[in-house]
N, C-alpha and C positions, 0 to 999 in steps of 0.2 A: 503393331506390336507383336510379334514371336511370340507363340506357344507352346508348348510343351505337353505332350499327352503322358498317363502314367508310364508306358512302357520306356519312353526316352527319360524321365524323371530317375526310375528306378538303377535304366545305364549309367545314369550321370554323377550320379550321386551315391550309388550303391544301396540304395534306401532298399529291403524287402516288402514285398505289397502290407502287409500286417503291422508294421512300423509308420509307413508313409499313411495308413489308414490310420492310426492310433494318434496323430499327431493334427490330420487333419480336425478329429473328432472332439481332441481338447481345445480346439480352437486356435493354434498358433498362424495356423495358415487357411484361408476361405478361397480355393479354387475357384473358377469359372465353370460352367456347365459348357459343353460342347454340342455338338453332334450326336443324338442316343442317349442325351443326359450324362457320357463320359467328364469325367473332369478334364482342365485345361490349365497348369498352370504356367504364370508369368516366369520372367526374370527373377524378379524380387522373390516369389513363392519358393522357388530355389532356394536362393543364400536364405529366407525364412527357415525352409525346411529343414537345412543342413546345420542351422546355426542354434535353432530347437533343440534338434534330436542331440548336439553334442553338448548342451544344457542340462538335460535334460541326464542324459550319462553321466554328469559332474553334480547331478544332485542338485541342482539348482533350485531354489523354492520355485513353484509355479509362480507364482505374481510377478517373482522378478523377469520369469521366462516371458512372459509376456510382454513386461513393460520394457526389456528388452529388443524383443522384438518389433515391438509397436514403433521406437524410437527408431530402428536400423530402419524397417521400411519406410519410417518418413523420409530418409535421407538419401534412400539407395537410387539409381538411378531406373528408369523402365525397362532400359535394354542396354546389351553390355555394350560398356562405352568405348572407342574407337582406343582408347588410349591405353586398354586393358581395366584390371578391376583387381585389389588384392583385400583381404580381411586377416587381420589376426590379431590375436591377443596382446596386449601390453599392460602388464603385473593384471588388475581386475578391470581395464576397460577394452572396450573391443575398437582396434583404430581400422578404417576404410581408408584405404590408396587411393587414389583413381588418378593414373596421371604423376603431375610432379606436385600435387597436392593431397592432405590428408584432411581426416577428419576422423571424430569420437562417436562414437553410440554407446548405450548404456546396457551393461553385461556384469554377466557375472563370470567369476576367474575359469578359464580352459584355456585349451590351446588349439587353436581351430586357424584354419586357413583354405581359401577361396582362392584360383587362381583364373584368370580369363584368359583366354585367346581369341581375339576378334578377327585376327588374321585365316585362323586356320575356322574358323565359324562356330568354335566349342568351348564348352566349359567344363574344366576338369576343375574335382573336386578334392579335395584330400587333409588328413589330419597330422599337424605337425607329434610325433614322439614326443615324450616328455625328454627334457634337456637332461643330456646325459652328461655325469659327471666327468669330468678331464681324466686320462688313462692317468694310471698312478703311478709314481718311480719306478714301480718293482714290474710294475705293466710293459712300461718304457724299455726296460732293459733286457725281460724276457723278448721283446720286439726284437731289440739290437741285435742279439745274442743269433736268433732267429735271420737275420738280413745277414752275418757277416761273410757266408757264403757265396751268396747269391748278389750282394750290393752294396759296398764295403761302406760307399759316401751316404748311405741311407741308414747306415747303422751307424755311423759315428754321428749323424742328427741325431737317430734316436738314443745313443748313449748321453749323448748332452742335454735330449729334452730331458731324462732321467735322472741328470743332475742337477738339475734347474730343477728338477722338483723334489726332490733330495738333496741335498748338498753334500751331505756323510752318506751315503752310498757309496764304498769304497770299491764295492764289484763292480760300477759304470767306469768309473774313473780307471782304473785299473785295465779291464779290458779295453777302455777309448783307445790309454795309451800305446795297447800292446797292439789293437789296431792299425794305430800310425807310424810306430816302429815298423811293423812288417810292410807296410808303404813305403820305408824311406824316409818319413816326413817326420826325421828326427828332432829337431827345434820343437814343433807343434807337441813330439810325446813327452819330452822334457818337462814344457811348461804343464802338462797335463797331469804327470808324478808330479812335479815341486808345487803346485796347487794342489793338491791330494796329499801331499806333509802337510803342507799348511792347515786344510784345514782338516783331515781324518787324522794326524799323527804318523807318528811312528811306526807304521805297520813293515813288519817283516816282508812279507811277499811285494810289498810297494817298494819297501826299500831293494829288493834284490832286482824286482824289475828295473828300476832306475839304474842298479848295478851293470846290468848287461848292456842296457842303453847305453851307457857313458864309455863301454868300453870298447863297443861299436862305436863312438865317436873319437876312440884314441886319445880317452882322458883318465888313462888307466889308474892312477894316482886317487881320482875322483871317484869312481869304481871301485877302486878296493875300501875306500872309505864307505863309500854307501852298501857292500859286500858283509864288513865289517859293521856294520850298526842291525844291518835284517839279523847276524848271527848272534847279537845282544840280545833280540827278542826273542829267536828262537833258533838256538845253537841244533837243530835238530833239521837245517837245512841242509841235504847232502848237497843238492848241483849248487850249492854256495861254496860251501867247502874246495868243493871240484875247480869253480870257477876261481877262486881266489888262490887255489893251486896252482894254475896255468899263471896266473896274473903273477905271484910270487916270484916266480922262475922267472918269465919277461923281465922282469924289475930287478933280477939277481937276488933274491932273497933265497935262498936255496931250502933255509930251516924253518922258513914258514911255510914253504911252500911245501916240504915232507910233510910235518907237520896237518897241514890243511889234507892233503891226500888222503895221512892214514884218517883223520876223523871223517873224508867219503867213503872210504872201503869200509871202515869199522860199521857204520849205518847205513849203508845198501848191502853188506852182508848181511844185519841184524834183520832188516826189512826182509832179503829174500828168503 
């Protein structure tokens, strides 16, 4: 059976001598004497040790750390098994891997994990994080926002995971779209605006983006309507004005299209 002396204990496990000593003395774990009376621990004395001391951190009453423990090393094997070895928490019971089979020991609630490698001859030891919460809409977006330089198709995921977890998030949807427009991939920003009427409403800057989109598709008629409804919200859009200016004149409207002009000069003069 494989032993272990303090100092490979201490590597394996990260345990400081004053810890590994404080644990043996409560009794969780009863080493072997060695060579000079050194200690010598097992396998089991390990995942013992390790499964303690993160007990023990979680406030565990002592009886249960015990009876805990008492339970895991009835079940654990002597030495680590050829098929690997895994331990962790599930909701307050602690479940053992070994292989394509499990098994229960009696614990109280952490998050602890055990990892074997039989191959490589070692046991690495380590503590799962507590589960962190899902990035949040606003998390997601500042992500996007962040990629649209550098990775265009990793920012329109993460614009979409931000609306998956938002749904009125009108800045993702918004920027998706304007994303995919500068792609080309007019169809996809279409449906990205007319989802984004549906369900955020009527927003001015939605509506004028959908405006230029449409007329980049040479549905100019459809453009000036969706032109016209952003300037219902907020008559205070000049490059709408402008834009519906241009579009006028296309369409022979002459006195809309004056019209539209002077209310852009009038408010980019005001502005500068």
């Amino acid at each position: 059976m494989q032993e272990f002396g303090v100092r490979e204990v201490e590597r394996l496990l990260r345990l400081p001598r004053s810890t590994l000593r404080a644990l043996i003395t409560a009794g969780f774990v009863s080493p072997a004497r060695g060579p000079r009376n050194a200690w010598r621990f097992s396998f089991q004395d390990l995942i013992a040790l390790r499964t303690a001391q993160a007990l023990v951190a979680a406030k565990v009453p002592r009886k249960r750390i015990t009876r805990s423990i008492r339970e895991l090393r009835r079940h654990l094997p002597a030495a680590m098994p050829l098929s690997g070895l895994s331990i962790c928490a599930v909701a307050d019971r602690v479940v053992v891997r070994e292989g394509g089979s499990r098994w229960q020991a009696e614990s109280g609630q952490y998050l602890l994990a055990f990892e074997g490698d039989p191959s490589a001859g070692s046991l690495k030891v380590f503590e799962r994080a507590p589960a962190q919460p899902p990035p949040s809409a606003q998390e997601w977006l500042d992500r996007a926002m962040e990629l649209e330089e550098s990775d265009s198709e990793a920012a329109l995921q993460a614009y979409a995971r931000a609306v998956e977890a938002e749904p009125k998030l009108l800045d993702a949807r918004i920027n998706m779209g304007s994303l995919l427009h500068e792609a080309g991939r007019l169809a996809e920003a279409e449906r990205v605006y007319r989802d984004a009427l549906q369900v955020c409403g009527s927003d001015p800057l939605l509506l004028f983006n959908l405006g230029v989109l449409l007329g980049d598709m040479e549905r100019k008629t459809e453009a000036m309507e969706a032109y016209e409804a952003a300037l219902r919200g907020d008559p205070r859009l000049a490059d709408c004005h402008y834009n519906l200016a241009l579009l006028c004149e296309e369409l022979k409207r002459p006195k809309e299209a004056i019209r539209h002009m002077a209310q852009y000069r009038r408010l980019t003069t005001t502005r500068s």
